[in-house]
Residue, then its C-alpha position, 0 to 999 in steps of 0.5 A: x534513498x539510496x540503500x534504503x529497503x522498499x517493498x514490491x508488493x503484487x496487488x492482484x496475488x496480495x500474497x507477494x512482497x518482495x523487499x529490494x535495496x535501492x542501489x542507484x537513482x535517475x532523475x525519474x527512477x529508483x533502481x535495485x541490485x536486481x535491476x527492478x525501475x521503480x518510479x518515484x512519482x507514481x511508486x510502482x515498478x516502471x512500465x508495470x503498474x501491477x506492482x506497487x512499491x512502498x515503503x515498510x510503513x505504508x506495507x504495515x498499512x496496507x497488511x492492517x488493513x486487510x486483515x481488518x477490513x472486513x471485520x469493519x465492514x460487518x460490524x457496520x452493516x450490523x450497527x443501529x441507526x445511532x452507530x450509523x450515525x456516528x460513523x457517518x460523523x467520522x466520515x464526513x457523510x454528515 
């Protein structure tokens, strides 16, 4: 993990990340040159679980979903019975 990139990531402002390098490591712990803790169990800066820490895929994730989530969610407010049904299927409602 060491020398690998993580993103800090504000999840009240949604607008903040800020890439840190890791440059050592505890037993518990991650730390940047910043001197940033970054919990390895729960991914979220030590003492502050305002942020969240992840990683360049989990953030292209989390971007994706919310440019689209609310496109999704009225597309399905607006389906038919048989959409809704089919929805339902993938989500394991039936």
């Amino acid at each position: 993990m060491i020398g690998e990139t993580l993103y800090i990531y504000d999840r009240y402002s949604r607008n903040e990340v800020r890439p840190v390098t890791i440059t050592g490591e505890t037993r518990m712990s991650w730390m940047s040159a910043r001197g940033d803790k970054i919990d390895k169990k729960t991914m979220c800066m030590r003492g502050d679980s305002t942020y969240r820490v992840l990683t360049l895929a989990q953030l292209k994730d989390e971007e994706w979903a919310r440019s689209h989530r609310r496109e999704i969610v009225i597309l399905i407010e607006r389906a038919d019975a048989a959409t809704l049904r089919k929805y339902a299927v993938l989500l394991g409602v039936e």
